[in-house]
KELOZA-484772 format. One record per residue: x, y, z of N, C-alpha, C, O in turn; residue number from 0. Coordinates in Angstrom, 1 decimal. Layout:
BEGIN
SITE    n_x    n_y    n_z   ca_x   ca_y   ca_z    c_x    c_y    c_z    o_x    o_y    o_z pos
SITE      X      Y      Z      X      Y      Z      X      Y      Z      X      Y      Z NUM
...
***
This chain:
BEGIN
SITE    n_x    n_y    n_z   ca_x   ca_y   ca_z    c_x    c_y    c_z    o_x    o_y    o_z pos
SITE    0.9   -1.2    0.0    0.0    0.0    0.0    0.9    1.2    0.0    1.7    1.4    0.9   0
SITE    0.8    2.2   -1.0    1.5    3.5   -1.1    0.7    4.1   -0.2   -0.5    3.8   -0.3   1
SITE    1.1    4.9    0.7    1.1    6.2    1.6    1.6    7.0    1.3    2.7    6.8    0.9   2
SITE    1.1    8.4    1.4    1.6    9.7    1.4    1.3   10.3    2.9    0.2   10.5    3.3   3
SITE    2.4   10.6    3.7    1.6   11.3    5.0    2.2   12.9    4.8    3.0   13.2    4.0   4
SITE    1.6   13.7    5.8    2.1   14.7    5.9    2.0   15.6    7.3    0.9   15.7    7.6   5
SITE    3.2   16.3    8.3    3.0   16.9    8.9    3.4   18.2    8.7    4.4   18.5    8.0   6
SITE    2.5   19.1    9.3    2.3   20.6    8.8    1.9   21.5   10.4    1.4   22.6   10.5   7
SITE    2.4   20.5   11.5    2.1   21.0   12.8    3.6   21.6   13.5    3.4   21.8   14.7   8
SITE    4.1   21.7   13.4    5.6   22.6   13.7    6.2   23.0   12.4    5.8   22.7   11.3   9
SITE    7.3   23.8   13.0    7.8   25.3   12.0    8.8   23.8   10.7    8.7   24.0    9.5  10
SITE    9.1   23.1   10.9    9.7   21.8   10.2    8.5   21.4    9.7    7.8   20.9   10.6  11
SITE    7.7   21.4    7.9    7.3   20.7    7.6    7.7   19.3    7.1    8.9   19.2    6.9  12
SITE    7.0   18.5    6.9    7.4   16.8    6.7    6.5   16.1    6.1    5.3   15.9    6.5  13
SITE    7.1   15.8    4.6    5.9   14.9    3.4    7.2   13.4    3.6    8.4   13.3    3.7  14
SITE    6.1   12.5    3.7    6.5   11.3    3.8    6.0   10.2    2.8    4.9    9.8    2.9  15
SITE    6.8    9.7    1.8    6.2    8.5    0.7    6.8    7.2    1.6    7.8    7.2    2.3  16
SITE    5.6    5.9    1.5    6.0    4.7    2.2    5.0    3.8    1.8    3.8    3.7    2.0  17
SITE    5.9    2.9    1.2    5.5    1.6    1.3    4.8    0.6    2.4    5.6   -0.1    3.1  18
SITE    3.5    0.5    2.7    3.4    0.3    4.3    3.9    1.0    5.3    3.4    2.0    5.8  19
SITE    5.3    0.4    5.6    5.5    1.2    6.8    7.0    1.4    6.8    7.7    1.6    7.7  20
SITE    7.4    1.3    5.4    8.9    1.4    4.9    8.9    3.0    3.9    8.4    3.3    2.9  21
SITE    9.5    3.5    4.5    9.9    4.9    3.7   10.6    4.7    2.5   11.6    4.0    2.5  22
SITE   10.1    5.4    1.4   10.6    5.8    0.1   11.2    6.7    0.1   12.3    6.8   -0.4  23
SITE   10.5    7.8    0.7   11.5    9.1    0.8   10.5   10.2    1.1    9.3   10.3    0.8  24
SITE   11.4   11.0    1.8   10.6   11.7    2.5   11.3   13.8    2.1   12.5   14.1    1.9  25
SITE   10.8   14.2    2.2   10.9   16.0    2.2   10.8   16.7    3.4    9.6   17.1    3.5  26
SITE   11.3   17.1    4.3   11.6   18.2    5.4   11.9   19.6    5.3   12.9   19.8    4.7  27
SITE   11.4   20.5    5.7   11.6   21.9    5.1   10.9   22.5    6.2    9.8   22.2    6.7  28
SITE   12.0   24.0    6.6   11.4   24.7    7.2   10.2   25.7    6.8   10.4   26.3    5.8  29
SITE    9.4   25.9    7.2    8.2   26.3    6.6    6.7   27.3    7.2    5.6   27.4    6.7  30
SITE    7.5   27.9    8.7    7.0   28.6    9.6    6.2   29.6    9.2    5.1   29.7    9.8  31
SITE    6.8   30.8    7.9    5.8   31.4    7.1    5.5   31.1    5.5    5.2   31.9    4.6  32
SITE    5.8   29.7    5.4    5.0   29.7    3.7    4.3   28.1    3.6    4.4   27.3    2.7  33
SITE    3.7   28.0    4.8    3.8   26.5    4.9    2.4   26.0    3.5    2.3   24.9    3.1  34
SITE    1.5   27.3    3.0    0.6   27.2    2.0    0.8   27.0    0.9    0.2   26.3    0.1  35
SITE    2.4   28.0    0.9    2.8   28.0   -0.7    3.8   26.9   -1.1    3.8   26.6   -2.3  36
SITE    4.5   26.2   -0.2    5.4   25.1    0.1    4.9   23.8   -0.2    5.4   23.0   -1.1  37
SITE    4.0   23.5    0.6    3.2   21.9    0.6    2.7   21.2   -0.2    2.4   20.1    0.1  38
SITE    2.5   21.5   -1.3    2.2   21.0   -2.5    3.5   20.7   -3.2    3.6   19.5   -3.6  39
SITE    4.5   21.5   -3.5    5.7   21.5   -3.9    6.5   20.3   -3.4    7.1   19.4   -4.0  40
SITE    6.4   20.5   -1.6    6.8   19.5   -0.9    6.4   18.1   -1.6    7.2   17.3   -2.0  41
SITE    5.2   18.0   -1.7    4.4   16.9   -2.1    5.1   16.6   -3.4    6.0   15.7   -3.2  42
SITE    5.1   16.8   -4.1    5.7   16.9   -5.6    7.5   16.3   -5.7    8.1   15.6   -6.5  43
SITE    8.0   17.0   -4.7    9.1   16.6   -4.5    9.8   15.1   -4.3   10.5   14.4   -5.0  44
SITE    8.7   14.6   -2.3    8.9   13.4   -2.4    8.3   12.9   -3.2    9.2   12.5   -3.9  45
SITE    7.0   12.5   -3.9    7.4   11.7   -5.0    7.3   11.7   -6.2    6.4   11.2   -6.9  46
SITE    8.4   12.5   -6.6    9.3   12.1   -7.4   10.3   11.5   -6.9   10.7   10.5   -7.6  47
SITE   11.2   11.9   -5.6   12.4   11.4   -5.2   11.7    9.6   -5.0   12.5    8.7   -5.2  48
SITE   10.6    9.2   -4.8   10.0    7.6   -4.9    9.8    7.0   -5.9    9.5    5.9   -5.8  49
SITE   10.1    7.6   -6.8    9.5    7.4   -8.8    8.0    6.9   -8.3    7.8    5.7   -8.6  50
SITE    7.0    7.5   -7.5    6.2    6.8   -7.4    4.9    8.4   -8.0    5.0    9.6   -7.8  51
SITE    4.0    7.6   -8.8    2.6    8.7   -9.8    1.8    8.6   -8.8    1.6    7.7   -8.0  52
SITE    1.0   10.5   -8.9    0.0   10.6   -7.6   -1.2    9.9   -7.8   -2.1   10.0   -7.0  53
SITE   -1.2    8.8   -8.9   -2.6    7.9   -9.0   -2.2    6.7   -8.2   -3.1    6.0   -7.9  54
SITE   -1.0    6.3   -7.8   -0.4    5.0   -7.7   -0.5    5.0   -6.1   -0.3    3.9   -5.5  55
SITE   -1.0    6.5   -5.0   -1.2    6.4   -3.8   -2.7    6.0   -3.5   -3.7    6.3   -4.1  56
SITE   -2.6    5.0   -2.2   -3.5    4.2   -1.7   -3.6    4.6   -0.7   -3.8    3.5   -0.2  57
SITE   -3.7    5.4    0.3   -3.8    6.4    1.4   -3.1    7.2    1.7   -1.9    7.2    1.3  58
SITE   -3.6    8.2    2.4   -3.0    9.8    3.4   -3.2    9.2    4.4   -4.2    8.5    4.8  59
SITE   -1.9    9.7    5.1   -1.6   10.1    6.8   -1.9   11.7    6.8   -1.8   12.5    5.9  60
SITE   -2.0   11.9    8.0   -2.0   13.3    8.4   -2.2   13.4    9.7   -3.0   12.7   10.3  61
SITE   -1.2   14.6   10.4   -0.3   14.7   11.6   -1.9   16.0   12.1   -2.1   17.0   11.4  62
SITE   -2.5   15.8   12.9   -3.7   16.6   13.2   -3.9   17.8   14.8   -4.7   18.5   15.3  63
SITE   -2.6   17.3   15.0   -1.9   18.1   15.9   -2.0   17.5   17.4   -2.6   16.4   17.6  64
SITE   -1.4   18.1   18.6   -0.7   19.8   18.7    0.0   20.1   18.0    0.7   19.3   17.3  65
SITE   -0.1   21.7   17.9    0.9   22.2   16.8    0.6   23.6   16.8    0.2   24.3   17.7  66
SITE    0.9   23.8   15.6    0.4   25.3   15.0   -0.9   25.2   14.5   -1.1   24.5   13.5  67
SITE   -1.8   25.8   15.0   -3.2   25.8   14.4   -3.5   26.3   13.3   -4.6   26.0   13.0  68
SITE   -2.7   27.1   12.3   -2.7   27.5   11.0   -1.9   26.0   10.1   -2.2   25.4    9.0  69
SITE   -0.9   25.8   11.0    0.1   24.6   10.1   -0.8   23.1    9.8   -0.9   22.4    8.8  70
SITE   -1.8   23.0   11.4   -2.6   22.0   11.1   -3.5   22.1   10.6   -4.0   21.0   10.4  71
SITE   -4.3   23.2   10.2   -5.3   23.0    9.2   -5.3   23.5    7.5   -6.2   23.7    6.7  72
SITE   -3.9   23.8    7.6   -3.2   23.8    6.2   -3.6   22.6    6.3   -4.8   22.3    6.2  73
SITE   -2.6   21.7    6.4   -2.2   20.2    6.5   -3.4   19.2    6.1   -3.5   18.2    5.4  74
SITE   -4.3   19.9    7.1   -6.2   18.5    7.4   -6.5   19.2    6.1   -6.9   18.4    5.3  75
SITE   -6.5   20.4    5.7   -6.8   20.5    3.7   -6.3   20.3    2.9   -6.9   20.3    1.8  76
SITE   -5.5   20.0    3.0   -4.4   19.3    1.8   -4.4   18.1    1.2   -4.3   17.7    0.0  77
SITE   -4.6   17.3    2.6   -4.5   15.7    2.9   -6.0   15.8    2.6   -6.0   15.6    1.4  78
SITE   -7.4   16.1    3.0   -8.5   16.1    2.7   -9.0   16.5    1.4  -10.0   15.9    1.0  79
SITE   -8.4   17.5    0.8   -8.6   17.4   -0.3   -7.9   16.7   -2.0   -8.2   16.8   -3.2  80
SITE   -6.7   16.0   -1.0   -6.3   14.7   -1.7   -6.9   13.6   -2.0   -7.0   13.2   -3.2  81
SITE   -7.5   12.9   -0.7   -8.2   12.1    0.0   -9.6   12.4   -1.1   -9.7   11.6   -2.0  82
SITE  -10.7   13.4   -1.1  -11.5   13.5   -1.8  -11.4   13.4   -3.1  -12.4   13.0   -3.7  83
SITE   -9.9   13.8   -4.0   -9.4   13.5   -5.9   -9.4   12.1   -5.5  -10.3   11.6   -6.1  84
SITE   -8.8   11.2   -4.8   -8.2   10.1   -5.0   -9.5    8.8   -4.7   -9.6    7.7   -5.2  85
SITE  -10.2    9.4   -3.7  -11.6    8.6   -2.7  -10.8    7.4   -2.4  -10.9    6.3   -2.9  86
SITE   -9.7    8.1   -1.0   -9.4    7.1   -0.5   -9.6    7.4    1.2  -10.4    8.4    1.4  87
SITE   -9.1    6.8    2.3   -9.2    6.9    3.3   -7.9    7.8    4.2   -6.7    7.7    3.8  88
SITE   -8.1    8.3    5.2   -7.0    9.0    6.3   -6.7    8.5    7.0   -7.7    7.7    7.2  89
SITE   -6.0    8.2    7.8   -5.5    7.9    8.8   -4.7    9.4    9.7   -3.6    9.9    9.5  90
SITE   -5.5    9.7   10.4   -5.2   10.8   11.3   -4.2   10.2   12.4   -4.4    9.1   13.0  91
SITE   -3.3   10.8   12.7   -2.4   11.0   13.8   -1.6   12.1   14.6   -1.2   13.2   14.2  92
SITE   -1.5   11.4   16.1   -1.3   12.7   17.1    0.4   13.3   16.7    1.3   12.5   16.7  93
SITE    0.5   14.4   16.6    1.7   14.8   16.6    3.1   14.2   17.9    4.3   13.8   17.9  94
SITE    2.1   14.4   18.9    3.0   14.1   20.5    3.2   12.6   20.2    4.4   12.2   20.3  95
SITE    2.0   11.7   19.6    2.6   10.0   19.6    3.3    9.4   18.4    3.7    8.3   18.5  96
SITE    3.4    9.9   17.5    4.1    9.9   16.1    5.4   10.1   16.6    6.3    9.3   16.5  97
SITE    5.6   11.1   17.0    7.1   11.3   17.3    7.9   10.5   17.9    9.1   10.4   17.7  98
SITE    6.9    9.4   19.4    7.8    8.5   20.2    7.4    7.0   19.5    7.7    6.0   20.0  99
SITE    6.9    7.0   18.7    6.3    5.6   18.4    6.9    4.5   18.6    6.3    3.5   19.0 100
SITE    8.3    4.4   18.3    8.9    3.0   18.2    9.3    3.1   19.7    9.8    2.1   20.1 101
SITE    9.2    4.3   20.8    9.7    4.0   22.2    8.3    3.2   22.7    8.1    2.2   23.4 102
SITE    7.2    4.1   21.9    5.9    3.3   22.9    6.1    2.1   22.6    5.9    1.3   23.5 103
SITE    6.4    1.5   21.4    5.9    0.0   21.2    7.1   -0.7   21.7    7.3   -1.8   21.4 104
SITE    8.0   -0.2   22.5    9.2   -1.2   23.1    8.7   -1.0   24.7    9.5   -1.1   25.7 105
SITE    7.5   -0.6   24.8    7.0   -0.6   26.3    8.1    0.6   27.3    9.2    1.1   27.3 106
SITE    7.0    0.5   28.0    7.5    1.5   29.3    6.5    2.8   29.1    5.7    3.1   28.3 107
SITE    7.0    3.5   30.4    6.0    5.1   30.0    7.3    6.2   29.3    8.5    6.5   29.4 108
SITE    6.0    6.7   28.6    7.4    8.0   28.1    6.5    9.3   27.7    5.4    9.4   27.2 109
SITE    7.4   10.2   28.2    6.6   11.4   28.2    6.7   12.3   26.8    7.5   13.1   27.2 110
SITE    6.5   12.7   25.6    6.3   13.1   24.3    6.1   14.4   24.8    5.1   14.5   25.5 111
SITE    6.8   15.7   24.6    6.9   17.0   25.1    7.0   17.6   23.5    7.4   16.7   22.8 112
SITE    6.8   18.7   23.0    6.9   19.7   22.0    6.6   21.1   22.5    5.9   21.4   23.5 113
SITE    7.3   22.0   21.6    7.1   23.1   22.0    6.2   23.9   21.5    6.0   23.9   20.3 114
SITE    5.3   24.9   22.5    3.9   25.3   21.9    4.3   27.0   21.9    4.9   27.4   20.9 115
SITE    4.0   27.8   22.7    4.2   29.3   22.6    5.4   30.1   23.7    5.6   29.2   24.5 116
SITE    6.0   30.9   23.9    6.4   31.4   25.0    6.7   30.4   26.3    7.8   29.9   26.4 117
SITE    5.9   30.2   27.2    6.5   29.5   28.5    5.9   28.3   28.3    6.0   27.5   29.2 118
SITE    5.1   27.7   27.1    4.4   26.4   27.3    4.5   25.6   26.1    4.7   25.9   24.9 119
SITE    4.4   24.1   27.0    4.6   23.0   26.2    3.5   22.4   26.1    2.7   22.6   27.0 120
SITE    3.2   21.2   24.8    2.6   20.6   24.5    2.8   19.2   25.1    3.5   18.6   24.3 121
SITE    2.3   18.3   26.1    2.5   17.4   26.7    1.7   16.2   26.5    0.5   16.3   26.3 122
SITE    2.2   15.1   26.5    1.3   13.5   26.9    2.2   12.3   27.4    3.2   11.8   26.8 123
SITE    1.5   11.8   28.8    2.5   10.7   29.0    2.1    9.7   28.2    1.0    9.8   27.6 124
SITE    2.6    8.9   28.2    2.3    7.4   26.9    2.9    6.1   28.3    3.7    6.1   29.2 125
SITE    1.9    5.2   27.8    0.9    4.8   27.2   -0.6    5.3   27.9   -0.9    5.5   29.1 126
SITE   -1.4    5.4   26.7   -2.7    5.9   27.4   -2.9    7.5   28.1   -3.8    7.6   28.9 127
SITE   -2.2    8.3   28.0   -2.5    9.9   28.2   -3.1   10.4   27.2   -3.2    9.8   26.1 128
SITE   -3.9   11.7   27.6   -4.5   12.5   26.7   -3.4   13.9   26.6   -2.8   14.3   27.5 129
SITE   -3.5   14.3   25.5   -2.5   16.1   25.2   -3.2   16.6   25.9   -4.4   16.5   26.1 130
SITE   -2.0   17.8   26.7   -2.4   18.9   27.6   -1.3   20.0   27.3   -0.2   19.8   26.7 131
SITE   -1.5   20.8   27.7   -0.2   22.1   27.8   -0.1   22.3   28.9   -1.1   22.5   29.7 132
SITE    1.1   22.2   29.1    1.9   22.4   30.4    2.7   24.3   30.5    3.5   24.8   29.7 133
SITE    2.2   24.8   31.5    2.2   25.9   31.5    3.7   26.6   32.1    4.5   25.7   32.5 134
SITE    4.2   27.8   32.3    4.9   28.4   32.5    6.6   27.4   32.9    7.2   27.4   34.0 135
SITE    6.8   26.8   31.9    7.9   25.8   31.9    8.9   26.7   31.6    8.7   27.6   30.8 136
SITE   10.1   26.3   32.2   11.1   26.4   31.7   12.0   25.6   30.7   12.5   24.5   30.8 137
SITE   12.1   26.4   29.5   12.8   25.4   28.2   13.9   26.3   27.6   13.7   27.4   27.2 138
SITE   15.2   25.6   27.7   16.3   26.1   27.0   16.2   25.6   25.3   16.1   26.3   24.3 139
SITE   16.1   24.5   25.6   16.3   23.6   24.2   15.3   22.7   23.6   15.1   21.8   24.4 140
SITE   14.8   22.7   22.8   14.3   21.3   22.2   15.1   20.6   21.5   15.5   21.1   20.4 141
SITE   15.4   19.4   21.7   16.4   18.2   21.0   15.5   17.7   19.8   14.7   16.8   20.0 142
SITE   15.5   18.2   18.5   14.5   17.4   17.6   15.4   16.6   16.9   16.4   16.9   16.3 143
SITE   14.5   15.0   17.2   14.5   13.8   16.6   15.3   14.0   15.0   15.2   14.9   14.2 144
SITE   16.3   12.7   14.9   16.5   12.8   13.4   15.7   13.1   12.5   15.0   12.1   12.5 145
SITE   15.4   13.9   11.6   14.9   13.0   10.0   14.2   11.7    9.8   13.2   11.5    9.2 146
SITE   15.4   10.6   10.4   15.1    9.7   10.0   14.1    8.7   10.5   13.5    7.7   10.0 147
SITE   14.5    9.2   12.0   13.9    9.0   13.2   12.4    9.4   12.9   11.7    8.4   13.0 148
SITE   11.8   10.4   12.6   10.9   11.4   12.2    9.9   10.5   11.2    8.8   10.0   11.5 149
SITE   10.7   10.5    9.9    9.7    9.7    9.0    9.7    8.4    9.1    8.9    8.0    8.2 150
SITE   10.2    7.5    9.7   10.1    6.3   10.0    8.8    6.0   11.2    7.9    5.2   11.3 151
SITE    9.2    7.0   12.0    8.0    6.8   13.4    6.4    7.3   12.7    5.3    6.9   13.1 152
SITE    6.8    8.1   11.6    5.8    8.9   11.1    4.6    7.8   10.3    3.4    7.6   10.6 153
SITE    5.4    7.1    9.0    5.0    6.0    8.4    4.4    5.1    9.1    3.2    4.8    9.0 154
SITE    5.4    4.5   10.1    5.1    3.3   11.0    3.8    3.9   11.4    3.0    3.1   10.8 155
SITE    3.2    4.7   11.9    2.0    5.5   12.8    0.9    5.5   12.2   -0.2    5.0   12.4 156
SITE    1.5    6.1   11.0    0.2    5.6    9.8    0.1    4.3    9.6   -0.8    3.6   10.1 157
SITE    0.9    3.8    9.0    0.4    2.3    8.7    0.1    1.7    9.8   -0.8    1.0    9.4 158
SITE    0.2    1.4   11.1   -0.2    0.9   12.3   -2.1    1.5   12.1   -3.0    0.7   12.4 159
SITE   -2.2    2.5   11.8   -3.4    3.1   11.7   -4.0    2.2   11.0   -4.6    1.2   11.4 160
SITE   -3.9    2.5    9.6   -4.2    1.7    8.2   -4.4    0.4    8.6   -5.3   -0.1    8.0 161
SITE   -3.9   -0.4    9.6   -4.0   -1.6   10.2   -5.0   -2.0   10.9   -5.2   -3.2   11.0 162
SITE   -5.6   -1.1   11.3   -6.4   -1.3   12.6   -7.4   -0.7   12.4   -8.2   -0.6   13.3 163
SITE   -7.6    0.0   10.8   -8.8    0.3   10.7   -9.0    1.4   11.1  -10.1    1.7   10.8 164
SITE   -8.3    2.4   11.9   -8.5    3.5   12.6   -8.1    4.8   11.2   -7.0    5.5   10.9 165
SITE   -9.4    4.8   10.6   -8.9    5.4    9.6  -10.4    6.3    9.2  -11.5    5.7    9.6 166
SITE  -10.5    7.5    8.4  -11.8    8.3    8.4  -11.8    8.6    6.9  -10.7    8.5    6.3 167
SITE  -13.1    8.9    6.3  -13.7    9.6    5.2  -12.6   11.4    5.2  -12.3   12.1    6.2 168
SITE  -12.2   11.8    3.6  -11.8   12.8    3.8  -12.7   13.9    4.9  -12.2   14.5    5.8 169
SITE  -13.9   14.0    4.6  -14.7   15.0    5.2  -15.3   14.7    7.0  -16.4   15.0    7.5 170
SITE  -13.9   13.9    7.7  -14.4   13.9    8.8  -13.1   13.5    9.3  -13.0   12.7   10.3 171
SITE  -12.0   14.2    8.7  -10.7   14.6    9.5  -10.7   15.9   10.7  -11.2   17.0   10.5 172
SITE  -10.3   15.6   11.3  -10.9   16.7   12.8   -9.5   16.7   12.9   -8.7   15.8   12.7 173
SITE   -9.3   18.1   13.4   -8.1   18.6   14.3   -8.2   18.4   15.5   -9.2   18.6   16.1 174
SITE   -6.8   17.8   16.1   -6.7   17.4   17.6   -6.2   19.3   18.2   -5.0   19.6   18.4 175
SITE   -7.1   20.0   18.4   -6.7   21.2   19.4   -6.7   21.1   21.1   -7.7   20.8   21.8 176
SITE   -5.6   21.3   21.5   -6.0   21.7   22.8   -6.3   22.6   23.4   -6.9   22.6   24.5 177
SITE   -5.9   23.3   22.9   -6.7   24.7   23.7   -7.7   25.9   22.5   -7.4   25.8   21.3 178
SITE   -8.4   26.5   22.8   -9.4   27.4   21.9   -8.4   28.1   20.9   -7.4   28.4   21.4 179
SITE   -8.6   28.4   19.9   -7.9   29.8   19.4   -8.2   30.9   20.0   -9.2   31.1   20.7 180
SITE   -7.0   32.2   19.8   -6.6   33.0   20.1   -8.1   33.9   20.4   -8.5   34.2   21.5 181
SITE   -8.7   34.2   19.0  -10.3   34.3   18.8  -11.0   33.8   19.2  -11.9   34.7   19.4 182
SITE  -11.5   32.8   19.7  -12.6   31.9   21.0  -12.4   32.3   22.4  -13.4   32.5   23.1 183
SITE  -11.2   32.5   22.7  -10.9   32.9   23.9  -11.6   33.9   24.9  -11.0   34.1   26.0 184
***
């Protein structure tokens, strides 16, 4: 099964081609202010780097956040309105559990942290937590994950999805928000 996934939820976007749950090749790019004009391009890039044709994909992944609330619903449009040319199915996935994937499935608890605005982070302990933001933290650094590390946990997450069935109609991809926008507030 060809996959195309895509994350569009931090300032690093990430298009992923995979065979199941084996990467073809994948595109990374920073993309904090063009992440609209970029993503498509992105898309076009990896596959080609796959020699693989956009008729020859058999599902979307898509990264539905925490994140950037602009980055993730670039992203749930993109992948959705893929999903609607192609009439195939999504597989949505959490940003926080994508990232540790191959630590969750070697057991134990692990805590999946990203960074959200100013003093706060984006939080979930694993196995079995729900995302929260964690408020007035102190953060020097964020250590981000290889590349390779990145699209491999990324694929695996989808296709684990695609597996289990845990997968939606383009027009009933939902954003995972944790907190209201700036506007709701």
């Amino acid at each position: 099964m060809i996959i195309l996934s895509i994350d569009t939820s931090q300032k690093e976007a990430l298009v992923v081609v995979s065979s199941n749950d084996q990467v073809l090749s994948f595109v990374s790019e920073n993309i904090e202010s063009s992440c609209s004009q970029r993503i498509i391009f992105m898309i076009d890039q990896a596959l080609k780097k796959a020699n693989i044709h956009k008729r020859e994909i058999d599902g979307l992944g898509c990264v539905v956040g925490p994140g950037s609330f602009t980055g993730i619903r670039i992203g749930i449009a993109t992948v959705s309105a893929l999903a609607y040319a192609k009439q195939c199915r999504v597989a949505p996935v959490c940003s926080l559990e994508y990232r540790v994937y191959h630590a969750i499935k070697q057991g134990g608890k692990i805590l999946s942290v990203l960074p959200s605005n100013k003093s706060e982070v984006f939080a979930c302990l694993y196995p079995g937590g729900q995302p929260y933001i964690a408020q007035k933290c102190v953060t020097t650094h964020f250590e981000t994950p290889s590349a390779f590390l990145l699209t491999q946990n990324l694929a695996s997450s989808v296709w684990a999805n695609f597996e289990t069935h845990n997968t939606v109609e383009y027009f009933n991809v939902e954003p995972l928000y944790v907190r209201k926008a700036y506007v709701e507030r």
